[in-house]
N, C-alpha and C positions, 0 to 999 in steps of 0.2 A: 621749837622756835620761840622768844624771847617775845612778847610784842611791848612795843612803849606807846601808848594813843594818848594826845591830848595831854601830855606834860611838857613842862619849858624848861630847859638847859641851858644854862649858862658859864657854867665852871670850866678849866681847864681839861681837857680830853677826858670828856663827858662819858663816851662810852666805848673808852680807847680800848684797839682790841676784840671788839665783841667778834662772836664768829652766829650766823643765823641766830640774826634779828629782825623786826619788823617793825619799823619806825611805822605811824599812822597820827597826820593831825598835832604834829609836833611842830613846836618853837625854839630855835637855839639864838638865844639872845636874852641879854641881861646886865646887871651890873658888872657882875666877875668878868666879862668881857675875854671869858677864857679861848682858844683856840684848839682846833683837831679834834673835833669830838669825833669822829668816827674814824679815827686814824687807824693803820694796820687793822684794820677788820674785815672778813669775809664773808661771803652768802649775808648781803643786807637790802633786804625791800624798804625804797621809804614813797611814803604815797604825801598826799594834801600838807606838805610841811613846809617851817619858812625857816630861811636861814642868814641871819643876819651876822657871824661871826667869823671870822678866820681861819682859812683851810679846812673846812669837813674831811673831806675825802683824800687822806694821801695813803698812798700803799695800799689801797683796797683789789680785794679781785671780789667778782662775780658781785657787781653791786648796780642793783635796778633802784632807778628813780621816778616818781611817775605825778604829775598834778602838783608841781611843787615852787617856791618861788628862792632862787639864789640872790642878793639884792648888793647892791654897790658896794656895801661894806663888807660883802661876800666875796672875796678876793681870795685870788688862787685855789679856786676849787675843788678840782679834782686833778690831780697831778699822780703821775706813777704807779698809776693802776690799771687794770687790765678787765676784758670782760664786763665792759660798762656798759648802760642799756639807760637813755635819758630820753623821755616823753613829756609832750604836752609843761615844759618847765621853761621857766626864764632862768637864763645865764645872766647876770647884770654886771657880774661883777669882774674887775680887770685882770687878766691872765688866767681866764675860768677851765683852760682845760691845755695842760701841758705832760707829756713825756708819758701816755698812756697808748693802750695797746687794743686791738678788738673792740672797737665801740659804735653805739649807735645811738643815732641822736636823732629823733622824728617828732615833727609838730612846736618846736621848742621855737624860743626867742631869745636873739643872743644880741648882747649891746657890751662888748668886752675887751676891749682893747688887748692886743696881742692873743686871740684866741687860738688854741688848736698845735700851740709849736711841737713841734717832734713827736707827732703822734703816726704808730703806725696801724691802718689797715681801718678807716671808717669811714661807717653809711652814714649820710645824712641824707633826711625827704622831708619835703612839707616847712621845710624852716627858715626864716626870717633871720640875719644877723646885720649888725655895723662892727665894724672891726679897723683894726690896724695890724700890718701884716701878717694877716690872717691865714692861719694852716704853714706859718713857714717851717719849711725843711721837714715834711709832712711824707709819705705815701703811703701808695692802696685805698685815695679814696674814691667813693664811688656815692659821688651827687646827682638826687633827683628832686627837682623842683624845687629848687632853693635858691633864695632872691639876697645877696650881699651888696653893703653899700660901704666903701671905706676906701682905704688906703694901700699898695705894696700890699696884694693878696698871692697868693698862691707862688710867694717865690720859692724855686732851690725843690719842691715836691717833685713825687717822679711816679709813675706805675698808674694812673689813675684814669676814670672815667668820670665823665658830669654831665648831664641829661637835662634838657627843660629848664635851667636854669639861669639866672637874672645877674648880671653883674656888672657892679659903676664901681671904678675902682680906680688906682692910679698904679700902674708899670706891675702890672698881674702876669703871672706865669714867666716873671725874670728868671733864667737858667733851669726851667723847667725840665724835664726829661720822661720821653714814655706816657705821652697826655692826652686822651682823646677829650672833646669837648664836640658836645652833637645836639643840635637843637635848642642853641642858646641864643642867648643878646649879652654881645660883652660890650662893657663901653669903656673906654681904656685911653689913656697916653702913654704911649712908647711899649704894646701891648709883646710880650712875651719874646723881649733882646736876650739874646744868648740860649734859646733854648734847643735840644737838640729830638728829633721825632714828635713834635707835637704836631697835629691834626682839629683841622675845625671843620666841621660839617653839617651844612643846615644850618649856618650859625650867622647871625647879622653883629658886623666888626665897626666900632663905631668909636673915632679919635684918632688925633695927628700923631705921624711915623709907627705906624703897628712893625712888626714881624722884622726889625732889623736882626743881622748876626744870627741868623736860625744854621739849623746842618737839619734835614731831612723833615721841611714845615713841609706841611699837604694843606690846600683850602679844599673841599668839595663842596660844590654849589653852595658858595655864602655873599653876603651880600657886603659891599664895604660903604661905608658913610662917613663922608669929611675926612677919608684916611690920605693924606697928601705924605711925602716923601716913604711910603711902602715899601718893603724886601730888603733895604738897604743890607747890601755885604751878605745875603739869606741865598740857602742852596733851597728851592722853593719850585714846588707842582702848584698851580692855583686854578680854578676855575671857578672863574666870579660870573654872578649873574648879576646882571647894572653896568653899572660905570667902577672905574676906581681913580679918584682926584689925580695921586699922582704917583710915579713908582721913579728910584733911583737907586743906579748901581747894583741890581740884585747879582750875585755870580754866576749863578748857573739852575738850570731846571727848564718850567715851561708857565707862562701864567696867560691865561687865557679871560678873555673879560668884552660885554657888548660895546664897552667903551674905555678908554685911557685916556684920561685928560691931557697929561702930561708927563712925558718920556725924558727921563735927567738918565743920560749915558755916557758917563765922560769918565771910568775907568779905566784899564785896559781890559783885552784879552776876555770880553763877556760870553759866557756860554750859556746866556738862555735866550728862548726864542717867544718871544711874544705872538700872539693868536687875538686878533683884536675882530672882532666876529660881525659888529656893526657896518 
């Protein structure tokens, strides 16, 4: 293995290519203001390094990152690679991780506008992002403890689980598919229209008209907050513990809840049966 510690890069595809390297303590930033320094390269460790130039990482496999900093002018950073492994690292930079495969991302912090599109099959734990339509047209992820603050998150994704985790967002999980969410706080407007087999559980739903247009939504014991016009047009099982503001036109299913504020039923032909327990 190659090691490079402690030098600074700047040239155009600095170390384009390499196969088992071991970046340590490096700087890719400079005048020549070059781009892709570790493009098409394999088996690459980088630890304590900062990256202040254009595209590092495209077409990489088996590439570990670890104690390192990606920063604003670090745009589009890892794209088209597969077998990624990112720790303890800021992402800052906008469209920081697109059309990559097998990845895992822990401890990290992400501020990156369009993070995550079409990637398939990643862990994340431990990690902090702000984003704009974050993870779209994504699956296979599997989120634990990870607290997201932005925009149109988790649209068009399908196959996934997410655990213990924090999310304020705007129309998250639109046309979703195949979604477990267990032990979370989502806080949402117009939270997951069109999606088909998503499930929430243990989860506190918080924002006006959640769950419209679903085919087989499940709630288990969750809690809803300020969610007024609910289920609209949704094939929907619920069982809420509290109250829920207000539900209209759901089609069919069963939602059960200690209170209903307000019952809008002016469809026709409704096939679900409310359970109001209070």
């Amino acid at each position: 293995m190659t090691v490079y510690e402690g030098e600074t890069f700047d040239q155009e595809r600095a170390l384009y290519g390499s196969v088992g390297v071991e970046v340590r303590k490096c700087t890719f930033d400079g005048p020549a203001d070059g781009e892709s320094a570790l493009k098409e390269s394999r088996e690459i460790s980088v630890s304590d390094s900062y990256f202040n130039l254009r595209y590092p990482f495209w077409h990489d496999e088996a590439l570990k990152i670890e104690n390192s900093v990606m920063t604003g002018k670090c745009r589009a950073a890892i794209w088209y690679s597969k077998l990624v492994n990112v720790k303890n690292t800021k992402f800052h930079g906008i469209k920081a991780l697109r059309e990559c495969a097998d990845v895992t991302i822990e401890g990290c912090d992400i501020i990156s506008p369009e993070f995550g599109w079409s990637v398939e099959g990643i862990t994340m734990k431990d990690t902090k992002a702000e984003s704009e339509y974050f993870m779209l047209r994504s699956s296979g992820l599997n989120f634990e403890n990870v607290a997201m603050k932005g925009k149109y998150s988790f649209q068009y994704i399908e196959d996934s689980e997410l655990n213990n985790c924090d999310f304020d967002t705007k129309d998250a999980f639109w046309h979703a598919k195949n979604i477990t969410v267990r032990n979370s706080t989502v806080k949402s407007e117009y939270l997951a229209w069109y999606s088909e087999n998503v499930t929430f559980e243990n989860c506190t739903i918080i924002g006006t008209q959640p769950l419209c247009y679903c085919r087989g939504l499940r709630l288990i014991d969750c809690k809803m907050i300020g969610t007024d016009l609910s289920f609209e047009k949704s094939e929907v099982d619920a069982r809420i513990i509290g109250s829920i503001d207000s539900i209209k036109n759901p089609t069919s299913g069963t939602i059960s809840a200690d209170e209903i504020k307000d019952i809008i039923m002016d469809s026709e032909n409704p096939r679900v049966v409310l359970d109001v327990r209070g």
